[in-house]
C-alpha positions in Angstrom: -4.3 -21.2 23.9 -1.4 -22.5 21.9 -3.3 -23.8 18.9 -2.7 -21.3 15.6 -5.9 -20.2 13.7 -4.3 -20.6 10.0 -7.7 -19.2 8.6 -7.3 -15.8 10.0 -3.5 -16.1 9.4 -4.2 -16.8 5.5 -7.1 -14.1 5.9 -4.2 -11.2 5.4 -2.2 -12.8 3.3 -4.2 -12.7 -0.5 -1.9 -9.6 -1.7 1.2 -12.0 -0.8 0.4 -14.3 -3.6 -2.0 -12.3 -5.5 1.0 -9.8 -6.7 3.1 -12.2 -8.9 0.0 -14.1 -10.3 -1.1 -10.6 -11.8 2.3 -9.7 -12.9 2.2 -12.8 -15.0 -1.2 -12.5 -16.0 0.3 -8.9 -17.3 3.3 -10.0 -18.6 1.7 -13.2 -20.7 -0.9 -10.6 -22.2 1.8 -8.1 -23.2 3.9 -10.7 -24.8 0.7 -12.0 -26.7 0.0 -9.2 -28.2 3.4 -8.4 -28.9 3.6 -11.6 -31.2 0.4 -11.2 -32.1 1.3 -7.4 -33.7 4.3 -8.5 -35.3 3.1 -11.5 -36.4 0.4 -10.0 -38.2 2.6 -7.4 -39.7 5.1 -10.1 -41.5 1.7 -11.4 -43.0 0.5 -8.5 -44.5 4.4 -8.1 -45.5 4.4 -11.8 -47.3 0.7 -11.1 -48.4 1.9 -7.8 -50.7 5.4 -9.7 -52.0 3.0 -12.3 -53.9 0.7 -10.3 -54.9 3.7 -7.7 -56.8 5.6 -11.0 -57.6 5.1 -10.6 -61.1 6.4 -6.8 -60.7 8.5 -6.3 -57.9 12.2 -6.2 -58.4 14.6 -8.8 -56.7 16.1 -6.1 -54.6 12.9 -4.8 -53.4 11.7 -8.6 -52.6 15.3 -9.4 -50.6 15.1 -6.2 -48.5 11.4 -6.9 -47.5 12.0 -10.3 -46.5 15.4 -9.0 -44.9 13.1 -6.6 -43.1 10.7 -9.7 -41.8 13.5 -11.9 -40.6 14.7 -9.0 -38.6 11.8 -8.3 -37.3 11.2 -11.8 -36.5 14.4 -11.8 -35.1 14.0 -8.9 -32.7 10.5 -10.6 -31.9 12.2 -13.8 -30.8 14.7 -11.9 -28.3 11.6 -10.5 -26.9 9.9 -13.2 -26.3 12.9 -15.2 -24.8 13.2 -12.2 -22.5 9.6 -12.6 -21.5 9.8 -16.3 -20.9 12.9 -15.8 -18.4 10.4 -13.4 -16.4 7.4 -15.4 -16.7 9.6 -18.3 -15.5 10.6 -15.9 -12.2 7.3 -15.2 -11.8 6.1 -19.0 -11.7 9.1 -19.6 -9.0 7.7 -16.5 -6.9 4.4 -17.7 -6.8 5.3 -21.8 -5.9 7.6 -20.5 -3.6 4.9 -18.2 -1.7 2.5 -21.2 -1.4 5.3 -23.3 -0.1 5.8 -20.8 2.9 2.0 -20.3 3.4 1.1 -24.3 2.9 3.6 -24.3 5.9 1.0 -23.4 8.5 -1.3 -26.6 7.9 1.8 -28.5 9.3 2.5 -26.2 12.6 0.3 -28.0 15.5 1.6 -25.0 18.3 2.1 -22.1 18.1 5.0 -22.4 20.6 7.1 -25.0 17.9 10.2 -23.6 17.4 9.7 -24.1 13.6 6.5 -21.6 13.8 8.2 -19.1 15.7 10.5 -19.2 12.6 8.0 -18.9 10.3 6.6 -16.1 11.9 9.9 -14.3 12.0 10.3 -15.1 8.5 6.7 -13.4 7.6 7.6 -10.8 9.9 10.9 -9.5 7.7 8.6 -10.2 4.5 6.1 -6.8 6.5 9.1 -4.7 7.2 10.5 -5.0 3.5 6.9 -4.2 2.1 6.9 -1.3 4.5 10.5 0.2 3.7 10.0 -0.4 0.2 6.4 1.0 0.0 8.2 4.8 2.5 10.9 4.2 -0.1 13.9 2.7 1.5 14.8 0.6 -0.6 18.3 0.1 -0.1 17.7 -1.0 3.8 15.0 -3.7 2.4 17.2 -4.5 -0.1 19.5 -5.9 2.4 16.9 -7.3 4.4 16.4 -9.6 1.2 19.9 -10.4 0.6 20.6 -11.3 4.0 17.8 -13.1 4.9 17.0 -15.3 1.0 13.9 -13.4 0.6 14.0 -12.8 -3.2 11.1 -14.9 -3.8 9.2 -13.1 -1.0 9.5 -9.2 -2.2 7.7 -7.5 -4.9 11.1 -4.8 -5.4 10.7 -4.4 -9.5 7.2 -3.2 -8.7 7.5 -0.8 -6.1 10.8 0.2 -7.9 8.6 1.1 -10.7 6.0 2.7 -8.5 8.8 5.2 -7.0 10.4 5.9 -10.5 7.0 6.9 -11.5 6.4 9.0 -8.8 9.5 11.1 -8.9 8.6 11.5 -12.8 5.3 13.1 -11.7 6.2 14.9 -8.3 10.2 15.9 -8.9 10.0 16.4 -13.0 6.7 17.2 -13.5 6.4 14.7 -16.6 3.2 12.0 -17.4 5.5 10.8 -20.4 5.8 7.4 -18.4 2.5 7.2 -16.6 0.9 7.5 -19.7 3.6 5.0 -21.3 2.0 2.7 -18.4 -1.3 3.8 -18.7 -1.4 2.7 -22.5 0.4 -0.6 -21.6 -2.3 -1.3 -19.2 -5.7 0.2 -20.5 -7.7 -2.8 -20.5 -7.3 -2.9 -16.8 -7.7 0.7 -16.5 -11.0 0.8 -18.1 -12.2 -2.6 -16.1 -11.4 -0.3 -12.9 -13.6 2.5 -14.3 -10.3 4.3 -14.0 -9.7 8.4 -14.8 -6.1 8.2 -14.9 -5.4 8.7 -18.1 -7.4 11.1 -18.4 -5.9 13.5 -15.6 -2.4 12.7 -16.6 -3.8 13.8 -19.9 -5.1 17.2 -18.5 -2.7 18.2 -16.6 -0.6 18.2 -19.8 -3.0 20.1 -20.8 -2.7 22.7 -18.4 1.2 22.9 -18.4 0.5 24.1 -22.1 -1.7 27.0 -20.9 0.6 27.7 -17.9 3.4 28.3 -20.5 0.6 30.6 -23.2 1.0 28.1 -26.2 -2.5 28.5 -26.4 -2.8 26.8 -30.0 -1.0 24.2 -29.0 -2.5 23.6 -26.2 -6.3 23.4 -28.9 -4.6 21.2 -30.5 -3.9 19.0 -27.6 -6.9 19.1 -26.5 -8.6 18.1 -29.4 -6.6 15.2 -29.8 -6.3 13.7 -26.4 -9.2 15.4 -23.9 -12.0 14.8 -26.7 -11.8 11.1 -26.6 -12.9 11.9 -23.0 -16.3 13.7 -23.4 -18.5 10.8 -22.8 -17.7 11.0 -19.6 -16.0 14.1 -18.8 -17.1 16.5 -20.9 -18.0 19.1 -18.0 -14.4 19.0 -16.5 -13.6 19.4 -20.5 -15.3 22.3 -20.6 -14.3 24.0 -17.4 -10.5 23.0 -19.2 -11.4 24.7 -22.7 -12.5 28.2 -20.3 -9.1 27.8 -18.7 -7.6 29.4 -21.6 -9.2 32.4 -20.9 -7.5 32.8 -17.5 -3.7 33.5 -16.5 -1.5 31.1 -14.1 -1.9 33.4 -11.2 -5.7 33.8 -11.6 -7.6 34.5 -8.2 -10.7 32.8 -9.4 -10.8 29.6 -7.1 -12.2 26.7 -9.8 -9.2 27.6 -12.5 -6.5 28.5 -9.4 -6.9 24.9 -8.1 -6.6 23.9 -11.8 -3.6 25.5 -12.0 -2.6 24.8 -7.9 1.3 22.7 -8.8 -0.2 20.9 -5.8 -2.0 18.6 -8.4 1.3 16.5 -9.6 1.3 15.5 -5.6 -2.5 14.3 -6.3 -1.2 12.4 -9.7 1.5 10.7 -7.8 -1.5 9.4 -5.3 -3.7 8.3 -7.6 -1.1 6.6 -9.4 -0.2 4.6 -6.6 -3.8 4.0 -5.2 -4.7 2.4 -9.3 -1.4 0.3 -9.6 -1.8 -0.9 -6.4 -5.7 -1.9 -6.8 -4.9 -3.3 -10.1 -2.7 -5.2 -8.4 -4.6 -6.4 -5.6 -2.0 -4.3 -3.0 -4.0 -2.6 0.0 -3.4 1.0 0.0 -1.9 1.0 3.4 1.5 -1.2 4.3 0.7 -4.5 5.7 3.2 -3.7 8.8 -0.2 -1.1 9.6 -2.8 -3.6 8.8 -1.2 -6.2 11.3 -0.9 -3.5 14.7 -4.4 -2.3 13.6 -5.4 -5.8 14.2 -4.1 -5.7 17.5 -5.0 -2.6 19.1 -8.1 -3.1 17.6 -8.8 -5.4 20.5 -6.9 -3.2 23.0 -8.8 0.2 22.4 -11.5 0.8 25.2 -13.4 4.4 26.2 -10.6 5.3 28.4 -8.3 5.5 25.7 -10.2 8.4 24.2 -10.8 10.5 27.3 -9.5 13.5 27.1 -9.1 13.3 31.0 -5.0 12.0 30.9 -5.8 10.8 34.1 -7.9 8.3 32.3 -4.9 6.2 30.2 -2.8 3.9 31.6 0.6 3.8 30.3 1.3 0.9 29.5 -1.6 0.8 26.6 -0.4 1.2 23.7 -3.5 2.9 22.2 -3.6 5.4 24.7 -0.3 6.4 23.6 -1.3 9.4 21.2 1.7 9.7 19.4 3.0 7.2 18.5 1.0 3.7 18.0 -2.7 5.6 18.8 -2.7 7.5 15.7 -3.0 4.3 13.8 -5.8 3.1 16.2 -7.5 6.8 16.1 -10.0 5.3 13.1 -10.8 1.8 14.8 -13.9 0.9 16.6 -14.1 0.3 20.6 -13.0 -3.5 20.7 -15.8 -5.3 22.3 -15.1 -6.7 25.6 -17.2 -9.9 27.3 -15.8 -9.7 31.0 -14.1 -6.7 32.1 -10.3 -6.1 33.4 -9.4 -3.8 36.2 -6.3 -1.4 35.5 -4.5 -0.3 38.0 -3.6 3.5 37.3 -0.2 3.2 38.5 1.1 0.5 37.2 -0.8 -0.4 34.9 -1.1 -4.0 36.0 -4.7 -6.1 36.1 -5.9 -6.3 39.2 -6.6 -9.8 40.4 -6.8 -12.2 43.1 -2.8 -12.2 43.4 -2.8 -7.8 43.1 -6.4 -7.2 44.1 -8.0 -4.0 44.4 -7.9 -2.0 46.8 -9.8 1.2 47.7 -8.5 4.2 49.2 -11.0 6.5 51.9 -12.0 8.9 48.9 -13.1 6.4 47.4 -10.5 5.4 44.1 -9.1 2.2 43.5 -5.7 1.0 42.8 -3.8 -2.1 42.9 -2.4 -3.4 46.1 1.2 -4.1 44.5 1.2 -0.5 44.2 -0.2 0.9 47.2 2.1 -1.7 49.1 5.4 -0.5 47.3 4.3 3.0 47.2 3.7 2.4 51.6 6.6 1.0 51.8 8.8 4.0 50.3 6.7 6.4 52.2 6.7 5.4 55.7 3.5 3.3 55.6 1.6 6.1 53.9 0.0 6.1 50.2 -0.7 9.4 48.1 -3.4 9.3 45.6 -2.3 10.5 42.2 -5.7 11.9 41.6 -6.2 14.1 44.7 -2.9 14.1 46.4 -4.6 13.3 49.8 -2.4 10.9 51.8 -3.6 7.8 53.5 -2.0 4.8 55.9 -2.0 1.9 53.8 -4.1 0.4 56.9 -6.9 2.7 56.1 -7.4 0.9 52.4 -9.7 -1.8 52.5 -9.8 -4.3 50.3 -12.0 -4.8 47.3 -14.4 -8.4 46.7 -16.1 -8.2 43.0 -18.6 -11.0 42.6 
């Protein structure tokens, strides 16, 4: 019973040490290209000087290579800024296989050293779920107090949030699209619309405010692109200009429904979180739905109350049962008896006992409940009262 199953353990934990490998994935592409661009650039820069040597004036020649070494310059800052984060990166990722390559060395699970790795991984769920609901100065200090730096992924869900408020508070795509471009390869790997929704709802901001030729223009400069595999939603856009903001038709009102920056905001967080191997839901709800997953039985959906016993946490509707309200029965080989009032098994030490109308409760209850009532026992179901002599005692084979 004691001995830990680090395969299921480690079965959870691929976003854990999946996030900072893509970040440096990301960030060594980024910087790549960067050097690449600017590289590239200079060339072409040296290429023209000699071929207008025989022409060009000194001043001309001493301000373009003026203009390379400052570029060159600016590129080297850059990259050094790029190595220091590549270099945090690397330490993020060693130090999350450290903490996971701790579990080949745990032999109990009642060492005291696994109980503090557990607490450890434990804090690392609560910060991922205050920083995904947005409370991020509580998991901040959760991190400072506890050394977790190395165990939070805080600049990314800091740039989730400040994305979100752009889209939901401001109403702006000017970043998203800013992250979109940085990111298109991956976008279009994903099969990912994104873009292309940031880049309509633009789009229909420009119609909501009648700049109808601007809004042409946009179109034909950003939705086009799109027509290979949009071009009905583009379409159903270009007839948008024939209808006002408060049109009562219902395919251009939910077009122009301010509901849809809410919908941006989702999406946005379902792609960056995909890209970045993150499950959509916190892991904090991953790890209870693992456990009442095994707890849920018929009784806990009845809609006979008399059915749930209360100390069941999935029968508890609302709170910890609305997470288990999507999970299958759990799958059961021998069967436990409940006692309704206590909510105790019923074994050989608190065996069953059965009342004269023919329901069953647990004799620790029955006993106390005798022994506060003058020797008598009420059934919660019928309210018919009973001397505890008159229960007889159950055998199950």
């Amino acid at each position: 019973m004691d001995k830990i199953n680090v395969e299921q353990m480690l079965a959870i934990e691929e976003p854990f040490m999946k996030v900072p490998l893509e970040q440096l994935k990301r960030a060594v592409r980024q910087s790549q290209k960067q050097a690449e661009r600017d590289t590239k650039d200079v060339s072409s820069t040296v290429s023209s000087l000699i071929k207008r040597s025989g022409s060009a004036e000194a001043g001309d020649i001493n301000g373009a290579l003026d203009g390379m070494i400052d570029r060159l310059k600016t590129l080297k800052r850059k990259l050094e800024v790029v190595k220091q984060e590549e270099a945090l990166l690397i330490q993020r990722s060693k130090q999350r296989a450290m903490q996971l390559n701790e579990l080949s060395t745990f032999t109990s699970s009642t060492q005291p050293e696994f109980e503090r790795w557990c607490r450890t991984r434990l804090d690392r769920v609560l910060i991922d779920y205050m920083l995904r609901s947005g409370h991020t100065s509580t998991a901040q200090q959760l991190i400072d107090s506890n050394g977790l730096e190395h165990f939070a992924d805080s600049s990314l869900f800091t740039l989730v949030m400040r994305i979100e408020r752009d889209l939901k508070e401001q109403h702006l795509c000017r970043s998203t699209l800013q992250w979109c471009a940085d990111n298109r390869s991956a976008l279009r790997k994903i099969d990912s619309s994104l873009e292309f929704e940031l880049r309509l709802q633009e789009y229909i901001e420009l119609i909501r405010a009648r700049n109808t030729a601007e809004a042409i223009v946009y179109a034909k400069k950003h939705l086009v692109a799109w027509s290979e595999t949009q071009m009905p939603r583009i379409q159903r856009a270009m007839t948008l200009l024939a209808f006002p903001p408060d049109t009562p038709c219902p395919p251009y009102r939910a077009m122009f429904d301010i509901g849809r920056w809410d919908t941006l905001a989702q999406e946005f967080r379902m792609v960056i979180f995909q890209l970045h191997h993150l499950p959509s839901q916190p892991l904090l709800h991953l790890l209870l739905q693992t456990g009442l997953s095994a707890l849920k039985t018929p009784a806990c959906i009845s809609d006979d109350d008399a059915e749930h016993n209360r100390n069941c946490p999935v029968c508890q509707r609302d709170t910890l049962g609305k997470l288990a309200q999507d999970l299958p029965l759990s799958h059961h080989v021998n069967s436990n008896l409940v006692c309704r009032i206590t909510g105790e098994n019923m074994n050989e030490d608190n065996p069953p006992m059965r009342l004269p109308n023919g329901y069953v409760y647990s004799f620790n209850s029955l006993n106390e409940m005798a022994a506060n009532n003058s020797g008598k026992v009420k059934c919660p179901r019928t309210s018919e009262t009973f001397g505890l002599a008159e229960c007889k005692k159950l055998f199950i084979s």
